[in-house]
N, C-alpha and C positions, 0 to 999 in steps of 0.2 A: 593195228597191232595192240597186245595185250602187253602187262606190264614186263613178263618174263620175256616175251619178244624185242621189247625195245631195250633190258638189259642185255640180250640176245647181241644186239645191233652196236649198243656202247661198248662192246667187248671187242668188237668186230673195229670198230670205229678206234677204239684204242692199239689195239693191234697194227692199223693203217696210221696212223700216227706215228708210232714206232720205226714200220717202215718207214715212212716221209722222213723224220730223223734221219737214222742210217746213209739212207740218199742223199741225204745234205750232207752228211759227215764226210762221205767218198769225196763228196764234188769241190767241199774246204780244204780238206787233205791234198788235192790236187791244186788247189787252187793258193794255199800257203806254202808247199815246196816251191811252185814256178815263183811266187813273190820273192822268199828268201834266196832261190838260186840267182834271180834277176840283181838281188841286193847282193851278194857277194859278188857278182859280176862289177859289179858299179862301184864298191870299193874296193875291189881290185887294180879298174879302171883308175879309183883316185890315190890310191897310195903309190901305183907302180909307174903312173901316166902311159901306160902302155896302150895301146888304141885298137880297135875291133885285133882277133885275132883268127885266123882261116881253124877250122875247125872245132871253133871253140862251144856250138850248144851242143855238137855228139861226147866229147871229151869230159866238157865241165859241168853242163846243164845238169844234165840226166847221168847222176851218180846213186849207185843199187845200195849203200849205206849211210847217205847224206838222207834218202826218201823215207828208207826204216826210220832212222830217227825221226827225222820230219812229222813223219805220220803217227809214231807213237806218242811224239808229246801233243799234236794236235790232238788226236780221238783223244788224251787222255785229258787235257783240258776242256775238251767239249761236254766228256763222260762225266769229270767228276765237279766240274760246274754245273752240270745239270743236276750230278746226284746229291750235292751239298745243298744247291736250290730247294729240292723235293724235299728234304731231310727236315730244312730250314720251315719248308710250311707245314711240314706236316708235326711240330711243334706246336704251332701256334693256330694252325686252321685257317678256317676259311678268315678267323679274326684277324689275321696276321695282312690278310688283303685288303680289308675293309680300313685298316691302319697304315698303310701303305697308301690308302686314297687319299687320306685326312680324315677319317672317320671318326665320329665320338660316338661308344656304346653310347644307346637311350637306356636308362637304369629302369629295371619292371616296375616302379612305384610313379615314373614321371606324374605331373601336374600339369601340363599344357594340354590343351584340349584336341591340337592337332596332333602333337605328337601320340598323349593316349588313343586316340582314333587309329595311329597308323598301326599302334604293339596292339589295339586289339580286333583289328582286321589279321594282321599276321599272324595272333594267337586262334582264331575262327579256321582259317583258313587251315594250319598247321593241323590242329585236332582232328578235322575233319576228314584230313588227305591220310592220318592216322601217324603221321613223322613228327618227332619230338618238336615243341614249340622252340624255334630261332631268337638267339638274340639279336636286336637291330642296332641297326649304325645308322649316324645320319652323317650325310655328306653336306658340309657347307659351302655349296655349289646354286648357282641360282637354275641352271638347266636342269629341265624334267626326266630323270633317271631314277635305275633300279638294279640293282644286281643283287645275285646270291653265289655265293663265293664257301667250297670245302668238301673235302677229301668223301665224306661220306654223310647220312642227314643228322648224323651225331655231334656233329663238328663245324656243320654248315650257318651260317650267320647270311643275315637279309643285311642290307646295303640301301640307302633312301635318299636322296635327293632334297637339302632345303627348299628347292624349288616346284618338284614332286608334292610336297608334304603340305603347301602353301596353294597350288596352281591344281590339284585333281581333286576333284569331290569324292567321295567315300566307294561310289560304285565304278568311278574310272582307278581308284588306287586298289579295289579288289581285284580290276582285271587286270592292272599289270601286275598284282602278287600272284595272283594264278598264271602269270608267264611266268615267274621268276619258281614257283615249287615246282611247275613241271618241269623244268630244267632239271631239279631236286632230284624228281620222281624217275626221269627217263635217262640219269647218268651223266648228265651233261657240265655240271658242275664242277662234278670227278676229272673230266674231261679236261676242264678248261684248267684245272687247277693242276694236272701233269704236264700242262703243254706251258705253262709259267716256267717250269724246272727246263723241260728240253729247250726251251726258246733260250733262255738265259745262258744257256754254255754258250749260244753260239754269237752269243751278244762281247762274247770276252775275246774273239778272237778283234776286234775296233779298239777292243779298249786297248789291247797289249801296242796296236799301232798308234794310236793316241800319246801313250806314254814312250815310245819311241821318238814321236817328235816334241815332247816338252821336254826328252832327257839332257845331257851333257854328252860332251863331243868327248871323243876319243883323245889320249893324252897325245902331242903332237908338239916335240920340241921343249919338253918340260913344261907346257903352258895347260890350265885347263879354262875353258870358255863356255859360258851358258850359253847353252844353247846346243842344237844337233850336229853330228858328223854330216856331211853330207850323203854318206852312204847308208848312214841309219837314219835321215831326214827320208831317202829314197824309199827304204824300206818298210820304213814307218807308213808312207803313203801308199805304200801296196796291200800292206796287210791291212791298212784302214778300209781300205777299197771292195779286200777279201770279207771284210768284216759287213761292209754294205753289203755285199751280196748275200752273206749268212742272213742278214739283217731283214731282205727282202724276200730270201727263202722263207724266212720266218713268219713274214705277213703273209704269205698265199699260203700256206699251210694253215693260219686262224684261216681264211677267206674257206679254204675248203672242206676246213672242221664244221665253222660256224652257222655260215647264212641258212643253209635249209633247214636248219633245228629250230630258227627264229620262227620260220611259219609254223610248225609244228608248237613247238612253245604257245604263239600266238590259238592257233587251233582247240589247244587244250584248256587254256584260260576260260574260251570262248563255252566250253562244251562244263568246264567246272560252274563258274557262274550264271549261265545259261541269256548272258547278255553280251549279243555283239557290239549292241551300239556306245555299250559303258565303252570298251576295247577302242573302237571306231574314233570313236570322241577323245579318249585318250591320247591317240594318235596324233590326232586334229590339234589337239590343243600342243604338241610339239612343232608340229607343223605349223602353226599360226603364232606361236608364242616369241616372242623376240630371241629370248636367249636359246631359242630351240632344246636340245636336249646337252648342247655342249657343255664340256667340264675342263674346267682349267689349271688342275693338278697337273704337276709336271709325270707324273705315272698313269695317267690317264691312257694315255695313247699307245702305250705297250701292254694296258688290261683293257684295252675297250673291249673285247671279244664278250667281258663278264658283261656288258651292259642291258640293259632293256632297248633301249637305242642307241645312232651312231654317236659319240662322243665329239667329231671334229665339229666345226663351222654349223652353221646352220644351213649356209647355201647348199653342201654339200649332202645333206639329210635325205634330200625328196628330189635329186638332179634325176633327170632321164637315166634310165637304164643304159643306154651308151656308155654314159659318162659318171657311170655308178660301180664300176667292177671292182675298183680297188677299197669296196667300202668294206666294212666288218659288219655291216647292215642290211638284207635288201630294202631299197625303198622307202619312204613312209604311205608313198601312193600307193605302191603294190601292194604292201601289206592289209590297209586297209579296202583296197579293193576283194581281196579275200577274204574276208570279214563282211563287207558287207557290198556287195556285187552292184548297186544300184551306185556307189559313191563315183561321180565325174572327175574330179581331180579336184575342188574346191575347197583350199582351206583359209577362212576367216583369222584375219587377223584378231589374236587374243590380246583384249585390254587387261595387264595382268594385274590392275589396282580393283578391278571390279570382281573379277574371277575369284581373287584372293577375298574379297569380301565376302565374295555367297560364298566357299568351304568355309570359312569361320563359320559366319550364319551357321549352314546346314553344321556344321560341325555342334555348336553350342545347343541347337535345340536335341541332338541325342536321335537313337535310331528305336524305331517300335517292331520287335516281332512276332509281325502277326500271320500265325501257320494255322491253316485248319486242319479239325481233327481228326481229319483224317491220312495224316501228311507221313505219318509213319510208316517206315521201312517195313515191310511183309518177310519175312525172313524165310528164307530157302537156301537150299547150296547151292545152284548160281547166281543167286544174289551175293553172298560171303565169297563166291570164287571170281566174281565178277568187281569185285570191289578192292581184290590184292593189288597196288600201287597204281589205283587209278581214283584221278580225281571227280566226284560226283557230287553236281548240282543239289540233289536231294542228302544227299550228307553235310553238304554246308548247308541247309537249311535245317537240319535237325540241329545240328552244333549249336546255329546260332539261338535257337529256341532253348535249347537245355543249358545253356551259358546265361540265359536270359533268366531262367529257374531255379539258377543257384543264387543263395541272400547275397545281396550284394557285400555285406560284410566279408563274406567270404575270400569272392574275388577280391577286394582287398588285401583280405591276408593273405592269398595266394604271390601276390606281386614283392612283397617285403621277406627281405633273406631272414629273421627273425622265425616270423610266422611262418614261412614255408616249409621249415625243419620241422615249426611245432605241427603242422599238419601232414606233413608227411605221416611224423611220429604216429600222432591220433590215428590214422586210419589204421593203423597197426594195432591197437588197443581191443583187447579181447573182449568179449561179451561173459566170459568169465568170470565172476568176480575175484576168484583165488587168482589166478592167472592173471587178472589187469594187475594185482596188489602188487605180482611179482614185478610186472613191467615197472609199474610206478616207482616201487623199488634202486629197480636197476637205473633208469631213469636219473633219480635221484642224484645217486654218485656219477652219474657218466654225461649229463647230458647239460649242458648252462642254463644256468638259470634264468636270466630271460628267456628263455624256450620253454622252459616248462611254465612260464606264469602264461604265454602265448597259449598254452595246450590249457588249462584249467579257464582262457577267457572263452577259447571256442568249442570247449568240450563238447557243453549242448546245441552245438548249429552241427557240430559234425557228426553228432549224435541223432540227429532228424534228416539227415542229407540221406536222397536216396541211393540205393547200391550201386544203378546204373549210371551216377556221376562220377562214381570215385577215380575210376580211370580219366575221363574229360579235365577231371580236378588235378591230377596228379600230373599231367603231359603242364597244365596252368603253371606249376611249382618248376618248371626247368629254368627259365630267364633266371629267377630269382635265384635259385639252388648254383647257378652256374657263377655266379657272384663271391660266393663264398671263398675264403682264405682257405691254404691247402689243409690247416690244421684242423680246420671247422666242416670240410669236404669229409677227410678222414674220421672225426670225432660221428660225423652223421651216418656213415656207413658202416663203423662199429656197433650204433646205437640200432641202426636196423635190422642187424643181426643179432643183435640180444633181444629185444621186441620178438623178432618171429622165432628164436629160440625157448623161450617162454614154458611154454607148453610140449616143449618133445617135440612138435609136430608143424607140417607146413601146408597149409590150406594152398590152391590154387591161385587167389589172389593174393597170396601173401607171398611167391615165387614171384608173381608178374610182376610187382611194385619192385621190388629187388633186384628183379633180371633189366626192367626198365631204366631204374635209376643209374643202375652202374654202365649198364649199358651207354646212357646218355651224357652222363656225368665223366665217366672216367676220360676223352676226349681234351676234354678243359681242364683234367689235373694231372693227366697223366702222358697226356702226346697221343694222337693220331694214331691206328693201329689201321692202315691201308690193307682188306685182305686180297689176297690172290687166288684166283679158282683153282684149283689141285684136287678137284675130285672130277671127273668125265664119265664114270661109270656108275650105275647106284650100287650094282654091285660092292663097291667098294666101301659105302657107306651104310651097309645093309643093317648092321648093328644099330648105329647109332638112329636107324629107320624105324627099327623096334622098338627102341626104348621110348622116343615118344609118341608111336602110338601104343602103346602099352599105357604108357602115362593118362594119353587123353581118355581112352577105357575105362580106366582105374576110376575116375574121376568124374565121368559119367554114370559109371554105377550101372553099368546094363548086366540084362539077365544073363548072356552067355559071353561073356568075357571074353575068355580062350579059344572059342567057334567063332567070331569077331577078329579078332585078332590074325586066326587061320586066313579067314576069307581077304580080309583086306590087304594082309603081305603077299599073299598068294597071286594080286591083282598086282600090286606096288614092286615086288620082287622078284617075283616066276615060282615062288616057296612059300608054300607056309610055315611060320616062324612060329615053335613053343612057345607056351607064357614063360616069361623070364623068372629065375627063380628070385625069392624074397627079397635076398640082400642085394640084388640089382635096381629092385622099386624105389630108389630116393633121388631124389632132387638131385646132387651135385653130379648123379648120371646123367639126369636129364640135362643140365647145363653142360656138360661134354659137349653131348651129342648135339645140340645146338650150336657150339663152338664148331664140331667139326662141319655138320653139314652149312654153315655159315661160308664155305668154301668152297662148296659145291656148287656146278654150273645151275646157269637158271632153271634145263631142263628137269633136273634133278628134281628143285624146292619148288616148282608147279607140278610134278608128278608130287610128291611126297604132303605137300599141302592140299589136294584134291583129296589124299586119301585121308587127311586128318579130316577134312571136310564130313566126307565118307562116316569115318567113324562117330562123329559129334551128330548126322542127321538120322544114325540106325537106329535107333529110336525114335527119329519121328522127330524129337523136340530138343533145342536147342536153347538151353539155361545159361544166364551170366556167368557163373564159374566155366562155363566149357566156352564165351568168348573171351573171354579174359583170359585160358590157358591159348587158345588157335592166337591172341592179339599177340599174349608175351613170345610162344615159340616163332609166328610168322617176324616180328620185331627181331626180336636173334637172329636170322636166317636174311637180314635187309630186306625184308618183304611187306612193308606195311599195308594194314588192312586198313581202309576207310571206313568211318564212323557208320556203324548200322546199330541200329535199335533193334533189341529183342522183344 
């Protein structure tokens, strides 16, 4: 399946989720009326001492306004615990999970040599798959885990294992980060992070029984006694019981979300890196390793679902398939047998003082990229149509080459919140010289001062940097940008709009760094913005169809503009669509219209992206400004494009 088919499937997959909910809601709803009707039996039994009575479950059981109620405060506790859950993370993102593990952000400037290695495999891997760069957590856990955890890839954060970070060499910690973006990539994330919220309502019907039996006994003879009534001690134990069974509905629903997306997951790592046996081995060394992949956070075992492996025991990791159904895993043997079909079941036990020695080792001697020249992307339209949110082995091998290109001064400034503002700024800086004065200008008054001495040290490295880095550069700047205090967020997104207001005027990359940044940014200072599909017809969206390909035209500069235009709505729409008049041509139309079609089903923005495609190859040739407009609108539209070389 392509990328649109497997958002295809995550939609599909969310939907059945919902169902599963529901069903469970019917079956607690029935299952907390019979509890409480059982509990007012029993103290009725105890107040009245009256003993069975002939007709009492037709008469008293099953009463038609005791069940209304019943049932409205049950759904309505399941509803609005689920929906305060969801609300709750969608706040804070996928950071809010990672925090809940025991997670400490790794700040973008770390010094450790392990932890540098893991922020700049994550930062390779990220650029390349074309999704904003994640900030990471580390888990101080000795088990070998990974998770990626949030609403969208805007807000999604990686998740690391002290154990992980210590126990895998560089090319086994690249294939489980390529299980953890394909998770990213094919919705699964989203996934795991609505079923936190649904799981959670149903988690509160135990606790209400919980707090039933630590409460206080009814008043009885003027006396009050800690401790439960006997009728509410009864009660308490049924609804606790009800609560188990939410509890257990709850784990085969992960069981049926989860396991086959892991092989999938596993799959994709394998086909992004182009090494099974990194994967393989990875496995092994869970499988062999004492502390296996177990975490022993008390929330562990209600998110294991996010994990790279099973979270419990270690025995429990690699048991026969028999004796494996209740895991939120499959296997570690099967897994690896899919990977690499020749493996028997043998895993060596891992000495973890010596393992730990060679990643240091291999870590401190540093990584050499050596690509021949002739390694670069050939560019075509099924290559760019081929490359929307899928991850590719030849894309991470250009990243890491053109990451390797940039001074390494650079990437240093790219990781400090300082620097990162000043280099945002910089790439904004006109070639003008009346135009930069003015920036410099505005600048002056609006922007801190240590920023701008930042921008006058790296003036000329950013001024010799080539064009085709500045977006690889600019995805670099998110860890750090994300760091920022809300005043210093805002102060930067003021400052970016005066910069490209400058001049009257908005170049194409000067929209994409704009539409990116907020894009990425507002997440972390502004709460989660979960969209919903609500467009099913393109008809519907047919306007906002035109406007950016009108845009991409404009921009490409071809000889027949408006016969362009004709042809390819005509294909995209069943119409050919006039050029749009003047005051339609600007930018903040074009961001509409990517708002709107950002809601649009997937079939939609694979029809409407093919045809942008379309328009950027009708000429033949395919310039950085027209991938830089297809990155910023496909980026809008949750479609990211993987790194290809023009």
């Amino acid at each position: 399946m392509n990328f649109f088919e497997h958002q295809a499937q995550a939609r599909r997959r969310t939907s059945w989720l919902f169902g599963l909910f529901l069903m469970v809601v019917v079956l607690l709803v029935l299952a907390v009326y019979s509890a409480i009707s059982l509990g007012l039996f029993a103290a009725e039994f105890f107040l009245t001492h009256d003993g069975w009575r002939e007709g009492w479950i037709i008469a008293s059981f099953w009463q038609y306004d005791r069940f209304v109620w019943i049932a409205f405060l049950t759904t309505s506790i399941l509803f609005i615990g689920a929906a305060y859950k969801i609300h709750q993370l969608k706040q804070g993102g996928g950071a809010m999970v990672a925090e809940q593990l025991g997670g400490k952000r790794l700040p973008p400037y770390v010094k450790d040599i392990l932890h540098r290695r893991v922020l700049n495999v994550v930062e390779e891997m990220a650029i390349a798959s074309g999704l904003p760069v994640p900030p990471v957590y580390i888990l101080q856990e000795s088990g070998v885990n990974a998770f990626a955890a949030g609403f969208t890839p805007s807000d999604t954060v990686i998740g690391v294992t002290q154990g992980a970070v210590e126990m895998l060499n560089r090319d086994e910690l690249q294939a489980v980060m390529g299980h953890e973006f394909s998770h990213i990539l094919h919705g699964d994330s989203r996934i795991n992070m609505r079923m936190v919220g649904l799981l959670h309502g149903m988690t509160l019907i135990s606790d209400l029984g919980s707090s039933l039996l630590t409460g206080y006994t009814l008043p009885h003879r003027h006396q009050k006694k800690k401790g439960s009534h006997p009728a509410l001690w009864i009660l308490g134990i049924l609804l606790f019981l009800v609560g188990l069974l939410g509890m257990i509905a709850a784990d085969l629903i992960k069981l049926a979300i989860s396991r086959q997306r892991e092989f999938l997951a596993d799959a994709s790592a394998v086909q992004f890196t182009r090494n099974p046996e990194a994967m393989a081995h990875a496995l092994m060394t869970i499988g062999g390793y004492r502390q296996g992949s177990h975490l022993s956070h008390q929330n562990a075992a209600n998110l294991g679902y996010f994990f790279f492996s099973h979270t419990a025991l270690k025995a429990l990791q690699y048991a026969p398939r028999s004796k494996d159904w209740w895991a939120s895993h499959p296997p570690l043997q099967t897994r690896i047998q899919r990977i690499m079909p020749s493996f028997r079941g043998g895993m060596p036990d891992v000495d973890s003082t010596q393992k730990h020695q060679r990643v240091r080792a291999e870590a401190s001697v540093g990584v050499r990229y050596a690509m021949p020249a002739n390694a670069r992307v050939v560019m075509d339209k099924q290559a760019v149509l081929n490359a929307v949110g899928e991850m590719r082995a030849s894309s991470l091998q250009d990243v890491q080459q053109q990451l390797h290109a940039i001074p390494k001064r650079l990437r240093d400034f790219a990781h400090d919140p300082y620097s990162a503002r000043a280099m945002a700024y910089t790439m904004l800086l006109s070639t003008d010289k009346m135009v930069r004065k003015q920036q410099w200008a505005c600048l002056e008054k609006k922007a801190d001062r240590n920023v701008m001495r930042e921008m006058l040290d790296m003036n000329h490295l950013m001024g010799a940097l080539p064009s085709h880095l500045r977006l690889p550069l600019l995805d670099m700047l998110m860890p750090a940008l994300k760091t920022l205090s809300q005043a210093q967020y805002q102060q930067l997104i003021a400052n970016i709009r005066l910069l490209i207001q400058a001049d009257h005027q908005v170049s194409m990359f000067e929209y994409a760094l704009h539409r990116i940044l907020l894009r990425h940014l507002k997440p972390t200072f502004e709460g989660v913005h979960d969209v919903q599909v609500r467009y099913q017809d393109i008809k519907q969206v047919a306007a906002s169809c035109s406007c950016i390909l009108t845009m991409l035209i404009r921009y490409g500069q071809h000889d027949q503009p408006e016969k362009l235009l004709a042809d390819v709505s005509q294909d995209l729409l069943g119409e050919a669509m006039p050029w749009p008049p003047v005051r339609l041509l600007q930018m903040k139309y074009l961001g509409r219209s990517i708002s709107q079609l950002e809601q649009a089903s997937p079939e939609i923005k694979q029809a409407l992206l093919t045809a942008c495609v379309d328009v950027i190859f009708a000429d033949g040739i395919c310039n950085e400004h027209e991938m830089e407009g297809l990155r910023a609108i496909a980026d809008g539209m949750d479609c990211p494009i993987a790194m290809l070389s023009v």
